[in-house]
Every structure is written in C-alpha cells, then in structure tokens.
C-alpha positions as CSV (number, residue, x, y, z in Angstrom):
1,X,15.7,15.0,27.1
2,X,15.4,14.0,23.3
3,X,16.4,10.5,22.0
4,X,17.4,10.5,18.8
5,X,18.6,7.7,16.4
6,X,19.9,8.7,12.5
7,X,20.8,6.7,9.5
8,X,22.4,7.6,6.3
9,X,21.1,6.8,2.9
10,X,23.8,8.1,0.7
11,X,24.3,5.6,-1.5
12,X,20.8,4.3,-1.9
13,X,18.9,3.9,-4.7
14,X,17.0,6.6,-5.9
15,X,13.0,5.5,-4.8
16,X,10.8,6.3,-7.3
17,X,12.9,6.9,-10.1
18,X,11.8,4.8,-13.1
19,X,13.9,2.6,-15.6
20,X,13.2,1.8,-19.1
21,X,13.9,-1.6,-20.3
22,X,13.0,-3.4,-23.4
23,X,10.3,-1.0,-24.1
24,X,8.4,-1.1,-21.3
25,X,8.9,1.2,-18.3
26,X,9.9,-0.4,-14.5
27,X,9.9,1.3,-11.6
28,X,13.3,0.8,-9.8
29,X,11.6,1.0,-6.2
30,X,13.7,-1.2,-3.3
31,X,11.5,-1.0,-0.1
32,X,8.5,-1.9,0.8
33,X,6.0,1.2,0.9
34,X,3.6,1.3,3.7
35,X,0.0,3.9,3.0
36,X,0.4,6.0,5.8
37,X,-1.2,9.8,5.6
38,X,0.7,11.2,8.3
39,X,1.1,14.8,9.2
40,X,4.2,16.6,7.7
41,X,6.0,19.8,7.7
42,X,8.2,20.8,4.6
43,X,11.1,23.4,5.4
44,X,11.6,25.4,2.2
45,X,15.1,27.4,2.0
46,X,13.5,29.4,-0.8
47,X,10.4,30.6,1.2
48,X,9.4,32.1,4.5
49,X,7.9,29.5,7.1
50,X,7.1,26.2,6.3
51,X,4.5,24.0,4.2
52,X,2.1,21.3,5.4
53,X,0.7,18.2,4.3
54,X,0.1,14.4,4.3
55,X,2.5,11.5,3.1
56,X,0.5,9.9,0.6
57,X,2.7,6.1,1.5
58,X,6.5,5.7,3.2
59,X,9.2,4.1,2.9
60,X,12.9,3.6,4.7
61,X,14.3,5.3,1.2
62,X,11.5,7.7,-0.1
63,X,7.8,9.2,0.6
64,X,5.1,10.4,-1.3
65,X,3.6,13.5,-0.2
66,X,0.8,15.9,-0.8
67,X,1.2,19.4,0.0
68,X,0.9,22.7,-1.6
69,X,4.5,23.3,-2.0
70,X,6.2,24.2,-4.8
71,X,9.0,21.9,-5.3
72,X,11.1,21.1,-8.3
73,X,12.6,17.5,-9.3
74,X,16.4,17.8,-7.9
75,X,16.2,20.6,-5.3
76,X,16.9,19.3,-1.8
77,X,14.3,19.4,0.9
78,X,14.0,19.3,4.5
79,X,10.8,17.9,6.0
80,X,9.2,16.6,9.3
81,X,6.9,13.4,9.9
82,X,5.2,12.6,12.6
83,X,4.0,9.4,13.7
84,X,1.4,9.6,16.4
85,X,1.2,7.0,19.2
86,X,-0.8,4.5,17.5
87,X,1.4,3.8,14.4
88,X,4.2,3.5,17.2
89,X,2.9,2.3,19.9
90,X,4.3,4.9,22.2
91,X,2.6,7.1,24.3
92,X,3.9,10.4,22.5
93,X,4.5,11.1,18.6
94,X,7.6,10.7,17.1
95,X,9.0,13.2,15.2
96,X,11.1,11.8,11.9
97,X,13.7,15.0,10.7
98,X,14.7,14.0,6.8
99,X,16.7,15.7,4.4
100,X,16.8,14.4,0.6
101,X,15.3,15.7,-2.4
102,X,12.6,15.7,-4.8
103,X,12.5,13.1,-7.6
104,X,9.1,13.1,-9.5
105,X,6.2,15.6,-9.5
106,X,2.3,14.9,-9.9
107,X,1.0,18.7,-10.9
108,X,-2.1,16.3,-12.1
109,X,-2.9,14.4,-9.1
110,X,-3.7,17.8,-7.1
111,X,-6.4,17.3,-4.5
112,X,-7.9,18.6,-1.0
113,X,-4.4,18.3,0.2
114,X,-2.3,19.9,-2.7
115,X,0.0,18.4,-5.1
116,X,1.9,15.3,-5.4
117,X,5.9,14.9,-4.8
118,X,7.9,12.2,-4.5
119,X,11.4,12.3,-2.5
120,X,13.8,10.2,-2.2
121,X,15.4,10.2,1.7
122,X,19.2,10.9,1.9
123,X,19.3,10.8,5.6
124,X,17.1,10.9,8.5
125,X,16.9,11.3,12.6
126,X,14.0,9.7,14.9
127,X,13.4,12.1,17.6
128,X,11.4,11.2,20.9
129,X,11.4,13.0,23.8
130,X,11.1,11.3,27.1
C-alpha cells in the first residue's frame, strides 16, 4: 500500500528568479534552502527514458539540480527525489514526485555530475510505501 500526501504550489513565488532594484540585483528566494545532494530522476517528454542526478540544495518551492539533462528555462519538468532513511528518519526512502519547471540555467557550473538547473516546484506528492 502507498501513502501519499500532495500539495499545490500554484501561486507561489517563482524560487530562484532574481529581481532588479535600485541597481543592484536581489534574489526573490522565500524558503529556506536546505544542501542536500540527494539522488534524482528527471522525466523528459522530449526524450526517451529518464536522466539522473543530484539536487545541489532544496526547498518547499524550488531545487537545484545537477544532471546532464538538457533543459531550457520555461519548459516544464517532471522529476523524482529521494530521501533515504536517514534524512527522514524512516526505515525506507521516500520518494518525492514534482512537477514544475525550469527557471535558471548554469551551462558554467558543469561538473562530475553535469550541469546546473534550477526549478521552481508547482506541485508535488510524498510517496511511502508501507
């Protein structure tokens, strides 16, 4: 039996999008972000199978992730996190399904673990199975 718990995040502002005031530039973040390199598992509409990586840091609205995917800023995206029993204190990992879309791009910051995208989360589900 899965358990699963969803919230919507329509509405929400868009994490990691950047404002300019008075000549300076401001990130317009609202959560706290929390450095966790979990595993993840990007569905792609465009291309056969999946893509894998690492979040880079988290958040209830957005992540930061580093895969070799190619995404572009405003196409949606459907990915899978998983936290593993010691981030939740479980005995099994929990699988977080998120849709949302991409909102930056880091071609620069490319490393081990691919390049750099940051999405902002429209909606997600926490499944567990028990």
């Amino acid at each position: 039996m899965a358990l699963a718990w969803s919230a919507d995040r329509e509405g929400a502002s868009q994490e990691g999008s950047f404002a300019r005031t008075g000549g300076t530039v401001s990130e317009a973040r609202t959560g706290k972000r929390f450095p966790l390199e979990l595993p993840i598992k990007i569905h792609k509409e465009s291309a056969s199978g999946d893509s894998k990586g690492t979040t880079g840091n988290l958040s209830a609205a957005g992540v930061y992730i580093r895969a070799d995917a190619s995404l572009e800023i405003g196409s949606p995206v459907e990915f899978e996190i998983t936290l593993p029993p010691d981030v939740t204190g479980g005995q099994e990992n929990v699988v977080i399904q998120c849709k949302g879309r991409v909102v930056r791009t880091d071609p620069t910051g490319a490393s081990a673990d691919g390049k750099g995208v940051a999405c902002v989360i429209d909606s997600y589900e926490f499944v567990r199975n028990t």
